[in-house]
PLY file of the C-alpha trace (Angstrom):
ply
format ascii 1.0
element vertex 183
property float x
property float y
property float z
element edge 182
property int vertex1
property int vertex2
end_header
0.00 0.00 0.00
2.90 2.63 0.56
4.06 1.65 -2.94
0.73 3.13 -4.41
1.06 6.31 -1.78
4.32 6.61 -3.57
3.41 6.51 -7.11
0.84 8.66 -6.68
3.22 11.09 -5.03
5.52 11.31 -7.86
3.27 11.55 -10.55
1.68 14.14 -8.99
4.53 16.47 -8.51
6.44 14.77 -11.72
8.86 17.58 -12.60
7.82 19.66 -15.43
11.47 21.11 -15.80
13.85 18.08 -14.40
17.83 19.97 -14.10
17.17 23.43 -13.72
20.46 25.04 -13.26
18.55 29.24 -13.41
16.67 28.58 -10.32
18.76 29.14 -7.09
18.86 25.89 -5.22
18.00 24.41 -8.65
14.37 23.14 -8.15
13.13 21.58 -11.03
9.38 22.93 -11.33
7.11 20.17 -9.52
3.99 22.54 -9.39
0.33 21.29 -9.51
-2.49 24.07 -10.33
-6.30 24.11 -9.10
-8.76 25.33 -7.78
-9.51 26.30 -4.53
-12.26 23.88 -3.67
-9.44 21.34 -5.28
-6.74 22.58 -3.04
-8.81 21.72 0.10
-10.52 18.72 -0.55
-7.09 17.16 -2.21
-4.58 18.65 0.35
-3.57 15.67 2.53
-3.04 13.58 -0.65
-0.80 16.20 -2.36
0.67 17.36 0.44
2.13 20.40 -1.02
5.29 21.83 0.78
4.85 25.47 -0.13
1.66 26.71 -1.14
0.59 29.84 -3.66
-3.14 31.31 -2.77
-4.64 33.82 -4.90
-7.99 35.32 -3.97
-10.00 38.59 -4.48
-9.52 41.40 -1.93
-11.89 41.21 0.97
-12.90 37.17 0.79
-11.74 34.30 2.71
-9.82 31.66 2.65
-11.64 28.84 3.62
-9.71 25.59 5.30
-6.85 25.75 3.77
-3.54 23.83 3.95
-1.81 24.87 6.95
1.66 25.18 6.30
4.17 28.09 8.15
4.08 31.76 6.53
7.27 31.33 4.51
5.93 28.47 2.55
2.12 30.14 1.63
2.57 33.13 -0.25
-1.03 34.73 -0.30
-1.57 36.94 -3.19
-4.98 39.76 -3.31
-6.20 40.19 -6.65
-9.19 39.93 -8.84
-9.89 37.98 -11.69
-10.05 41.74 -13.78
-8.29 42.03 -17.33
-8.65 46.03 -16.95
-5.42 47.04 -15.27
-7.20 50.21 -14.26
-9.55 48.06 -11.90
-9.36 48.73 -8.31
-8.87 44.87 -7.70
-6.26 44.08 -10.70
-3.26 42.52 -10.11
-0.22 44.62 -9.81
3.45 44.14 -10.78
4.52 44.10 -7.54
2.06 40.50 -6.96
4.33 38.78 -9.78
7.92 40.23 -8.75
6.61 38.46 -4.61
5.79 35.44 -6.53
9.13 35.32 -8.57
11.06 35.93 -5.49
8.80 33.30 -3.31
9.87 30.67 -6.10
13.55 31.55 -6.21
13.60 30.64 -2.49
11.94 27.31 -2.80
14.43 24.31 -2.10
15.09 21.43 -4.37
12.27 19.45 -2.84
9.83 21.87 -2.90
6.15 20.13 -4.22
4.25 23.94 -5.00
0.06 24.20 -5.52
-0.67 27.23 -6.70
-4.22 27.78 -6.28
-7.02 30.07 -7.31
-10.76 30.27 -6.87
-11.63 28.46 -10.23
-7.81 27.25 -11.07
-8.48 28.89 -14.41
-7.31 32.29 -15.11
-5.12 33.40 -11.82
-3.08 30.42 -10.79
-2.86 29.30 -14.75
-1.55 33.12 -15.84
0.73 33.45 -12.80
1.75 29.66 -13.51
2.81 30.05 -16.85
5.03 33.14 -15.83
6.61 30.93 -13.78
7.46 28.57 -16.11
8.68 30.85 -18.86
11.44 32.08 -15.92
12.92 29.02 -16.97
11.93 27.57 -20.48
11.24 29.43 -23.58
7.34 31.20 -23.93
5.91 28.10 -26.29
7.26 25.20 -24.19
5.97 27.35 -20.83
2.93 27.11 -22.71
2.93 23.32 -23.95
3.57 22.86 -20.26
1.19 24.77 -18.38
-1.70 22.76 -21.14
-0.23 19.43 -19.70
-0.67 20.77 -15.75
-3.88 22.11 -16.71
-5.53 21.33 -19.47
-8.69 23.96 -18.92
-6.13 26.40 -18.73
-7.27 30.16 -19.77
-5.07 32.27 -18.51
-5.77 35.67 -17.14
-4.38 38.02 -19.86
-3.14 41.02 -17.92
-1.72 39.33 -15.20
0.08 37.29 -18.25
0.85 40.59 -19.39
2.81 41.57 -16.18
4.97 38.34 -16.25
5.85 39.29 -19.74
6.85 42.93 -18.94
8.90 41.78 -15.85
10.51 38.53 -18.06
11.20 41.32 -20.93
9.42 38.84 -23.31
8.24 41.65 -25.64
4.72 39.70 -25.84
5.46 36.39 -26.23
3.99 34.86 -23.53
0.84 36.88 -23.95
0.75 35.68 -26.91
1.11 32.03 -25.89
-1.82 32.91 -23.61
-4.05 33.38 -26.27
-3.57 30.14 -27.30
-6.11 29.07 -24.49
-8.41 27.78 -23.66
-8.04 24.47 -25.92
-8.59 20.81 -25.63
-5.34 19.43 -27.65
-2.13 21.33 -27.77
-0.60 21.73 -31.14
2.89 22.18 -30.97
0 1
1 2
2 3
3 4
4 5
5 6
6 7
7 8
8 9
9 10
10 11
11 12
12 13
13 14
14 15
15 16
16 17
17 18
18 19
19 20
20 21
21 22
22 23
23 24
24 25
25 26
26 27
27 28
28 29
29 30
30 31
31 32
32 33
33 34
34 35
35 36
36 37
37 38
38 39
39 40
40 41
41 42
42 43
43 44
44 45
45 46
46 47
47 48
48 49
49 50
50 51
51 52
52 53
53 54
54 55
55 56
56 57
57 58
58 59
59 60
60 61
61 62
62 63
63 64
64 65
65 66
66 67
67 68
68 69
69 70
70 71
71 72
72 73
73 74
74 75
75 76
76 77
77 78
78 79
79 80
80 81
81 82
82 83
83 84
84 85
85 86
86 87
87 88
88 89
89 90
90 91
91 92
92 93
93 94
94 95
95 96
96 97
97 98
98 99
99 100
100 101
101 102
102 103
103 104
104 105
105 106
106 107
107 108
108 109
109 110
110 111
111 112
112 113
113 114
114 115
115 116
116 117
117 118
118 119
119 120
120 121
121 122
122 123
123 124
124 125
125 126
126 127
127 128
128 129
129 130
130 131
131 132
132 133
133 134
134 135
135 136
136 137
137 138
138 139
139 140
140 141
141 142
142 143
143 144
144 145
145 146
146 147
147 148
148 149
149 150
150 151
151 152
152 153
153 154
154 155
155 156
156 157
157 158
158 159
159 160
160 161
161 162
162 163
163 164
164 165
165 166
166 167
167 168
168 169
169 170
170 171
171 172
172 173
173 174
174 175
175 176
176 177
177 178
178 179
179 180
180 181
181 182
């Protein structure tokens, strides 16, 4: 039986970058994406070790995984493309989560989480990824974590600015939401 507890532990967190000399202490991307509702009812079989939440200003996070304050980064924005909103996400929520990942160690199993683990979490996600593999395979990668993927397009738009991708990622983003990836 710990055999199957096992399995199911590495496939979940099955590295989506394996050597990954850019990050830090070299962590090699094991990240899973959901939803909130996901994230709770899932957390003592995935066990994350750090923990991303991103919610709306002024709402609650209900039951979540308890882990120590320097492994759950909790991010307040809305689910807004219109920068100008009141509740959009700012620069400064994707330069916390950049330097949040570059302290991760090797080990480190990350959920990043949102309410629907659609537009959020998938747009922050695939910023992540394109830290550390070019804009289409970031892309190819975030459809394999989650394939319902449709990334929110200006907070896509801040990783760009702050990777100085000149808009390639967002427009990798557009490529969601679709069922099979086309290379």
């Amino acid at each position: 039986m710990a055999l199957a507890a096992e399995v199911t532990e590495s496939e979940l967190y099955r590295p989506v970058l394996g050597a990954n000399p850019a990050h830090p202490s070299g962590w090699p991307v094991r990240v899973i994406v959901s939803s909130q509702t996901e994230a709770r009812h899932n957390r003592a079989d995935w066990a994350p070790t750090h923990l991303v939440s991103i919610r709306a200003p002024a709402t609650r996070l209900l039951s979540m995984i308890d882990l120590p304050p320097e492994r759950h980064l909790e991010l307040y924005f809305g689910d807004t493309t219109d920068p100008d909103a009141p509740d959009a996400a700012r620069a400064e929520a994707v330069e916390s989560t950049f330097a949040f990942i570059d302290g991760l160690p090797k080990d480190a199993q990350l959920l990043i989480h949102c309410l629907r683990g659609i537009g959020r979490s998938t747009a922050l996600t695939l910023g992540i990824l394109a830290r550390y593999m070019e804009p289409e395979k970031a892309a190819a990668a975030l459809h394999a974590l989650r394939p319902e993927a449709k990334p929110n397009r200006h907070v896509v738009g801040l990783c760009d600015a702050t990777l100085g991708l000149k808009g390639r990622l967002a427009k990798q983003a557009l490529r969601f939401p679709t069922k099979v990836w086309k290379g």
